[in-house]
C-alpha positions as CSV (number, residue, x, y, z in Angstrom):
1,X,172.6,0.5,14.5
2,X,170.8,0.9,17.8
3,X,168.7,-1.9,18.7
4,X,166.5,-1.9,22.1
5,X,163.8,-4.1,23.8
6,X,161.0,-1.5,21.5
7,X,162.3,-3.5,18.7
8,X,160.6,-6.8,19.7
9,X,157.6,-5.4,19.7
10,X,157.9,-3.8,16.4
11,X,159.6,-6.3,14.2
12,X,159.1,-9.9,15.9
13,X,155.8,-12.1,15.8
14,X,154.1,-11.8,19.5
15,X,154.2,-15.2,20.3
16,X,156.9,-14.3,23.4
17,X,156.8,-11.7,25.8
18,X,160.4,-11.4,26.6
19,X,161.7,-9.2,29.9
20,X,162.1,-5.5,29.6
21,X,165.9,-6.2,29.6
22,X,168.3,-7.4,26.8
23,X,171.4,-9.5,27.9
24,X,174.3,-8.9,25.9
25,X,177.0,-11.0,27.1
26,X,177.8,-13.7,29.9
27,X,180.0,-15.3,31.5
28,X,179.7,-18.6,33.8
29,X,176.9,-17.8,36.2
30,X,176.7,-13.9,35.3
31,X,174.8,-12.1,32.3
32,X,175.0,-8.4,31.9
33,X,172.2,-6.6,30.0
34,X,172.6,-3.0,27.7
35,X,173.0,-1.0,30.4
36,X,175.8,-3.0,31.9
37,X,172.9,-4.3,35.0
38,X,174.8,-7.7,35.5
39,X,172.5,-10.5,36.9
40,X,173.0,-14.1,38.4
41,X,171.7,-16.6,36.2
42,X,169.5,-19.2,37.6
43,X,167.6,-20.0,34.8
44,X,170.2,-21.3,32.2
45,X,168.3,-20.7,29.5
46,X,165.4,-23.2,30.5
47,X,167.8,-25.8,31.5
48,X,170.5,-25.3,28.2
49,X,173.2,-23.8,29.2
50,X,174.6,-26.8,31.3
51,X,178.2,-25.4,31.3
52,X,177.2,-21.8,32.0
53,X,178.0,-18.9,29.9
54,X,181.2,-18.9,27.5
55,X,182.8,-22.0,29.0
56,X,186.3,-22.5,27.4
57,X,186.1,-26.2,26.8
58,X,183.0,-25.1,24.0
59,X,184.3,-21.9,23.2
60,X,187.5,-24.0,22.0
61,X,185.5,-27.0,20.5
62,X,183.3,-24.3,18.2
63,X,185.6,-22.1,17.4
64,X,187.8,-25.2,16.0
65,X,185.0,-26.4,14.5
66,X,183.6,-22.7,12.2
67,X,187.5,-22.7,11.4
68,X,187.1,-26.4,9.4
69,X,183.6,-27.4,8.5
70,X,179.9,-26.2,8.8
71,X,177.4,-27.9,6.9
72,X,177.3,-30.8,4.6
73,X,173.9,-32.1,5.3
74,X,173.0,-35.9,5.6
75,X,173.7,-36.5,2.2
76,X,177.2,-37.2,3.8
77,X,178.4,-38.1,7.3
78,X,180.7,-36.1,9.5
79,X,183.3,-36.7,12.0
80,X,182.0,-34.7,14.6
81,X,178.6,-36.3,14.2
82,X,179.5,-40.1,14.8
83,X,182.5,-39.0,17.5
84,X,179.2,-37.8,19.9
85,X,177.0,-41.1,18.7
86,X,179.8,-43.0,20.1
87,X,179.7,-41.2,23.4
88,X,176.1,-41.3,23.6
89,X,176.3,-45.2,23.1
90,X,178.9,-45.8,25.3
91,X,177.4,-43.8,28.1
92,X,173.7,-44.9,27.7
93,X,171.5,-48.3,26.7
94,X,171.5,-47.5,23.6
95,X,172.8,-48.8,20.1
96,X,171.9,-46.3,18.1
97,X,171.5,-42.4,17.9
98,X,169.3,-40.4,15.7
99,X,170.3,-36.8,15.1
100,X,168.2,-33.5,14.8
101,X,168.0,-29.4,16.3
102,X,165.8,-29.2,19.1
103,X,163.7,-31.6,21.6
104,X,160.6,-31.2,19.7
105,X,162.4,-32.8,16.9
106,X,163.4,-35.5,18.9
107,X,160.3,-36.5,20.7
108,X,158.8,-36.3,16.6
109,X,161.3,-38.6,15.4
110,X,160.6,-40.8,18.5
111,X,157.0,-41.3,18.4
112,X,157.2,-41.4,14.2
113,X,159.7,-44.1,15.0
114,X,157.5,-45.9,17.6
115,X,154.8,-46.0,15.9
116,X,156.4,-47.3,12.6
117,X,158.1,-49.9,14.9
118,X,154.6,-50.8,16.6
119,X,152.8,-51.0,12.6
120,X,155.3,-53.2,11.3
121,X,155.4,-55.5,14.0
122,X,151.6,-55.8,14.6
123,X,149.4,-53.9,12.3
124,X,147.7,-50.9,11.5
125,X,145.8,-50.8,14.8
126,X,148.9,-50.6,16.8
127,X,149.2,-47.1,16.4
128,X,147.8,-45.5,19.9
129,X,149.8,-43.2,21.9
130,X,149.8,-42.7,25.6
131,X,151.2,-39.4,27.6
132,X,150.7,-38.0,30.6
133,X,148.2,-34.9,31.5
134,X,149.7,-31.7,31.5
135,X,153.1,-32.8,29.9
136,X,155.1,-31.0,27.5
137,X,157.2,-32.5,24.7
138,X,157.4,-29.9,22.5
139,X,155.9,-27.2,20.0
140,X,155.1,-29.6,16.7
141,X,151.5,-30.0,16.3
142,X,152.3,-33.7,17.0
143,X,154.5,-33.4,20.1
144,X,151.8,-30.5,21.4
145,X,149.0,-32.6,21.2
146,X,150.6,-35.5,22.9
147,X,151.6,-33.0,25.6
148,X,147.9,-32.9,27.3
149,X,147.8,-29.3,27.9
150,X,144.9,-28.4,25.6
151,X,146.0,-24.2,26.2
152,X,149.3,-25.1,24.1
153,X,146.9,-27.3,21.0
154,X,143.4,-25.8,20.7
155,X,142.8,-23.2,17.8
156,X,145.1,-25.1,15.2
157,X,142.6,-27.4,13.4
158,X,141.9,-31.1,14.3
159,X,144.4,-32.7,15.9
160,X,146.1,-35.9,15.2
161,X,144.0,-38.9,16.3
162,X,145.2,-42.0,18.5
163,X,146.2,-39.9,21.3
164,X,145.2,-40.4,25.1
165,X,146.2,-39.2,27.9
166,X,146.5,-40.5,32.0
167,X,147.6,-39.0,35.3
168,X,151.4,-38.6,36.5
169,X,152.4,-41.2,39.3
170,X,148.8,-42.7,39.2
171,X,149.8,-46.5,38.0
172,X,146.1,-47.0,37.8
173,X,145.2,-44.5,35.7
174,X,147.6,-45.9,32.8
175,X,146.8,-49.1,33.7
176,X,142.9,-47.9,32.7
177,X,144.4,-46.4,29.1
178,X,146.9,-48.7,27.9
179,X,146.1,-51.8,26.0
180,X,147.1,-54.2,23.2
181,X,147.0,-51.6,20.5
182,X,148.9,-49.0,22.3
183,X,152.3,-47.9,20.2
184,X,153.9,-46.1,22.7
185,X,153.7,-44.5,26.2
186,X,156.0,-41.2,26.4
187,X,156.7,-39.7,29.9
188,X,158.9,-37.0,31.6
189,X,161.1,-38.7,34.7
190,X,160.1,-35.2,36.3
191,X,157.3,-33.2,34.7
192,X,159.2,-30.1,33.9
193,X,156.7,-27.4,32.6
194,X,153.8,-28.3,34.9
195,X,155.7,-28.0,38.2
196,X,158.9,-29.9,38.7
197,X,157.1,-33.3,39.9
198,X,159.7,-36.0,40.2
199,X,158.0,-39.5,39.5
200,X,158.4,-42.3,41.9
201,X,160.3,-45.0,40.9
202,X,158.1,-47.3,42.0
203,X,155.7,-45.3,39.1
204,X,158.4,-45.7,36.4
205,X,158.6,-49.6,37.7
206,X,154.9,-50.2,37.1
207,X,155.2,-48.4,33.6
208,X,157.9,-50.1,32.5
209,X,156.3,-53.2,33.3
210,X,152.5,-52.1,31.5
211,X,154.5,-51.6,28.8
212,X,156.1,-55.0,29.0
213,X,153.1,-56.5,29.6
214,X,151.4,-55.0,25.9
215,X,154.1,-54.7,24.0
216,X,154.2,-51.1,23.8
217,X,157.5,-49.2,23.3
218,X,158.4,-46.7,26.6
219,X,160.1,-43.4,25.6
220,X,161.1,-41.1,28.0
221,X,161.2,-37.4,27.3
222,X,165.1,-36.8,28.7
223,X,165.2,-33.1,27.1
224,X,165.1,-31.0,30.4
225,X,166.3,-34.0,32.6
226,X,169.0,-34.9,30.5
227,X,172.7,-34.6,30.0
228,X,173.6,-34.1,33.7
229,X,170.6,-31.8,34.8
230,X,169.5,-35.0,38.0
231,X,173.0,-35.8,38.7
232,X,173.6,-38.6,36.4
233,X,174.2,-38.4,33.0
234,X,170.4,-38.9,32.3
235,X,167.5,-39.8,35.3
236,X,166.8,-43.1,33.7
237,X,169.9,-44.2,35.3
238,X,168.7,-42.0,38.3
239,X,165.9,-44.2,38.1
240,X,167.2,-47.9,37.4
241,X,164.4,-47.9,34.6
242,X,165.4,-48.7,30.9
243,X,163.5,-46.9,28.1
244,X,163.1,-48.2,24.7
245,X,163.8,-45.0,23.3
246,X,165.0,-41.7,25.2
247,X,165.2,-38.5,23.6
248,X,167.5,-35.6,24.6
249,X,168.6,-31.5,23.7
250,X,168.9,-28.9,25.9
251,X,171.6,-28.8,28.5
252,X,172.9,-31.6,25.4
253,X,174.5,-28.6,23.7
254,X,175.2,-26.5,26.5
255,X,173.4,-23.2,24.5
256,X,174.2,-24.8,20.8
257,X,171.0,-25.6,19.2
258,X,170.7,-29.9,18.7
259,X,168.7,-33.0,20.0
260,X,168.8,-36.7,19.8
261,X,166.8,-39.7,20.0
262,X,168.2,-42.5,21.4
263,X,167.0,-46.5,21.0
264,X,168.5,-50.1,20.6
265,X,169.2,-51.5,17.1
266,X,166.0,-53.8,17.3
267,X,164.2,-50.7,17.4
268,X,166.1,-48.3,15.2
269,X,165.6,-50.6,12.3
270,X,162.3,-49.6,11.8
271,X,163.6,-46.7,10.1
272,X,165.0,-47.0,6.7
273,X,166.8,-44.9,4.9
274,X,164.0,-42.1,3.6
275,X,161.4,-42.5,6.2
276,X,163.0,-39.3,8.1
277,X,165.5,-37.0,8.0
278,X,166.5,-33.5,8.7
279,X,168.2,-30.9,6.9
280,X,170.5,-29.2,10.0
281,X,170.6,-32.4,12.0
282,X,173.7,-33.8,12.8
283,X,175.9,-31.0,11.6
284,X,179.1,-30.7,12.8
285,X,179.0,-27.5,14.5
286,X,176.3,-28.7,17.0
287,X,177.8,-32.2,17.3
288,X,181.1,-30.4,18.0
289,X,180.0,-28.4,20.8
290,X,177.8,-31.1,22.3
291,X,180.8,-33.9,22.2
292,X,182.8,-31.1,24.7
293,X,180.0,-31.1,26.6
294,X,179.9,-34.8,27.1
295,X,183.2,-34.6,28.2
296,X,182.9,-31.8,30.6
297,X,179.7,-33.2,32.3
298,X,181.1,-37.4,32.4
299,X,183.6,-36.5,34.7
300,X,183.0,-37.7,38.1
301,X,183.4,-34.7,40.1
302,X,180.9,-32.6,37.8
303,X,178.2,-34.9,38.9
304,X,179.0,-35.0,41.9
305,X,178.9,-31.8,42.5
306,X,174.9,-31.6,40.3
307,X,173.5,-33.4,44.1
308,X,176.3,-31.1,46.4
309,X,174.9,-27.6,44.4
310,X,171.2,-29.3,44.9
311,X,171.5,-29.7,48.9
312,X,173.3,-26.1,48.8
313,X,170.1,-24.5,46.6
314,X,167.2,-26.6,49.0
315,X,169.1,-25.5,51.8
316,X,169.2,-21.4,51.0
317,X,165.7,-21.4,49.6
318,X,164.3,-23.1,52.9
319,X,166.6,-20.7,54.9
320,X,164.9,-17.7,53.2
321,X,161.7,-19.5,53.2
322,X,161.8,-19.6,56.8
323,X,161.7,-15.6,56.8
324,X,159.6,-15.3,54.2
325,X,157.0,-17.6,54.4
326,X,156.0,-17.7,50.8
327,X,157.1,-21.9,49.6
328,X,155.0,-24.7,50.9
329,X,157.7,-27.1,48.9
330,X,160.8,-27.5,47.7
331,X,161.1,-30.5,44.9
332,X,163.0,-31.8,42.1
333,X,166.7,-33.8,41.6
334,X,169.4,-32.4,41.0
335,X,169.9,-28.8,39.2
336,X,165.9,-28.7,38.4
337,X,164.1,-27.6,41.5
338,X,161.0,-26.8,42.1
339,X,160.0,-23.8,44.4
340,X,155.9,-24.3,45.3
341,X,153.9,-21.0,46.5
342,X,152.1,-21.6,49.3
343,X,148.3,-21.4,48.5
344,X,147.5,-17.5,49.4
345,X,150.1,-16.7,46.9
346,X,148.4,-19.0,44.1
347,X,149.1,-18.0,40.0
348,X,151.9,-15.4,41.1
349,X,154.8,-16.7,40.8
350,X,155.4,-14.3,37.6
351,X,155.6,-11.4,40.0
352,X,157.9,-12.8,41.6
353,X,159.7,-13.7,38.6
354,X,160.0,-10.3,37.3
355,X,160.9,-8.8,41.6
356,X,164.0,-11.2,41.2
357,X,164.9,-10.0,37.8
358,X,164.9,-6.6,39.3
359,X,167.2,-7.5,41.6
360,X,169.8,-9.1,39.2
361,X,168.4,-12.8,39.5
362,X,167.1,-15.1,36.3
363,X,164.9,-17.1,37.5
364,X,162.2,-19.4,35.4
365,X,158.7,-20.1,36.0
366,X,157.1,-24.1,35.9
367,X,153.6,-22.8,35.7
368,X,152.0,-20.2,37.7
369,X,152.7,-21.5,41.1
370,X,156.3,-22.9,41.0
371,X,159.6,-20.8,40.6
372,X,162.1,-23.3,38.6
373,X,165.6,-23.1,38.9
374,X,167.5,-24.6,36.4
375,X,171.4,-23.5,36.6
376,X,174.7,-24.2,35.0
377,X,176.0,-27.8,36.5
378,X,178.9,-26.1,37.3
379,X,177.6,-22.9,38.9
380,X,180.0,-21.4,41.6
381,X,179.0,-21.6,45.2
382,X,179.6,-18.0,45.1
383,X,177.0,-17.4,42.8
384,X,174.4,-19.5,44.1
385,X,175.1,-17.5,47.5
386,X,174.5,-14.3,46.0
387,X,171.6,-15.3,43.3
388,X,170.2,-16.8,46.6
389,X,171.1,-13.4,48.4
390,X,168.7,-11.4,45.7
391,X,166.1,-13.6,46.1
392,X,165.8,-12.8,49.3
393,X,165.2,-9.4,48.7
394,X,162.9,-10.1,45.9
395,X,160.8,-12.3,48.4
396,X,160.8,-10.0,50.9
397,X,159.4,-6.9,48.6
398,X,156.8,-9.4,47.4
399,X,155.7,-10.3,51.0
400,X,155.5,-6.4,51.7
């Protein structure tokens, strides 16, 4: 059966527009496509694939894992399953760990959850939920209207009510939204879609505190920061700012689909046996390969090396930059940087998105004027010479 890129186009709903090329295989830092073009991967799969391609510590943990058990639903527990809460509550603030397959279906089952919390505790009218403009927390018509990026929400019908919205790093602005009837207020420690914008922690310190102050749970949207991506095992620790609840996925299964939500047991207990659930959630398989990825990414000389590979990266891209002339900025902690274009080049950084790939780079976009970079945590230094050598010559043809 010969399949090519014609075949997207043919047999798959439009909603993506996926490169001209098909990757076949990979290996650490390195993806080949169907014509055996090998590339440098420095987009890991919008921050996933945290231990590269094919790493053996989750080849070994899935393979062990098909060859015993697959599925058994929440019906029962499974080994696998409460071996990767534990990690998670030993590494984190938290008590307790909810379970599902992506980070859209944890930042649903943590705004379901604070809101239930927020009900029970102090009525019906404690239901309001505060995020920040231009965020992204995922595809559910919940999450994408919390998001604030009206593009991602409009055209689907009304959208769910109680939902407001404030500026990122602007203490006043949420100090302007939030009040005595606000549930929640959900936030990304760096706003991933729209740009690669750390927040300050003097920002997260005022939120925290607002929260405090109305008794409003703080969850923060850990999916792209999480699980290594800043350095430490998740940038609220980065930070020195406690969450209520912290949800988590991507680079959490290193390529395996699975997310979690993660709160205290004062909090969890809003949620009873019945008021949510989720088929896949939890299965072994996932839970399997994200427990080896704990354990790869928890030792200290993997994230140590997350702030060594950031300095080499900022360091390249100004190098090049200072040729080039095409970045006004360089942002972002850890293995999620943030490449700004300069004004004159304003809304392309597609082009130069598909220039790199033509030059055997992967590289992301974080809206149309910033080039994300979102590698394997344990990315060689040869590889982020060379992927930093082909964007070069990317840069240089989109200069020309």
């Amino acid at each position: 059966m010969s399949i090519t890129r014609a075949d997207f186009d043919q047999y798959m709903v439009p909603n993506y527009a996926p490169a001209a090329f098909v990757p076949v295989r990979g290996q650490g830092s390195r993806v080949w496509d169907q014509a055996g073009k090998e590339y440098v991967d420095f987009a890991g799969g919008i921050a996933v694939n945290s231990l590269g391609h094919c790493h053996p510590a989750l080849v070994k943990a899935i393979t062990e894992q098909a060859n015993k058990l697959w599925h058994v639903s929440n019906v029962f527990t499974n080994e696998p399953a409460l071996a990767l809460a534990q990690k998670l509550v030993d590494a984190t603030f938290a008590d307790k760990v909810f379970f599902c397959n992506s980070g859209a279906e944890a930042n649903e089952a943590a705004l379901k959850l604070a809101r239930r919390a927020a009900i029970e505790r102090f009525g019906a009218q404690k239901h309001k939920v505060l995020s920040v403009l231009n965020s992204f927390h995922g595809r559910t018509f919940f999450t994408v209207s919390v998001g604030g990026q009206p593009k991602y929400s409009d055209g689907f019908g009304p959208k769910p009510a109680g939902i407001s919205h404030f500026e990122y790093n602007d203490l006043k602005s949420l100090e302007a939204a939030i009040d005595d009837d606000t549930a929640c207020v959900i936030l990304e420690p760096i706003l991933g879609e729209s740009g690669v914008l750390p927040a300050t922690k003097e920002f997260l310190q005022g939120v925290r505190a607002l929260c405090d102050k109305h008794n409003a749970f703080l969850i923060f949207d850990e999916v792209q920061t999480g699980a290594g991506r800043t350095g430490s095992l998740y940038a609220y620790q980065h930070f020195s700012v406690t969450p209520d609840i912290l949800t988590s996925a991507k680079s959490l299964g290193g390529g395996f689909p699975i997310g979690a939500m993660l709160t205290t047991a004062d909090i969890a207990k809003h949620l009873v046996a019945g008021t949510h659930g989720t088929t896949y959630g939890g299965n072994p398989l996932g839970c399997a390969v994200a427990g080896a990825v704990l354990d790869v990414i928890t030792t200290p000389a993997v994230l140590a090396g997350v702030q060594t590979k950031h300095d080499r990266f900022k360091a390249g891209i100004e190098k090049i930059n200072a040729d080039v002339g095409v970045f006004s900025l360089v942002r972002g902690l850890g293995l999620l940087i943030g490449a700004v274009l300069k004004p004159e080049y304003e809304g392309k950084a597609k082009d130069v998105l598909n220039l790199a790939a033509e030059e055997g780079l992967m590289v992301l976009m974080a809206g149309p004027n910033v080039i994300r970079l979102a590698p394997s945590l344990v990315i060689e230094d040869a590889d982020i010479d060379e992927g930093l050598a082909r964007l070069a010559k990317a840069l240089k043809r989109f200069v020309a």
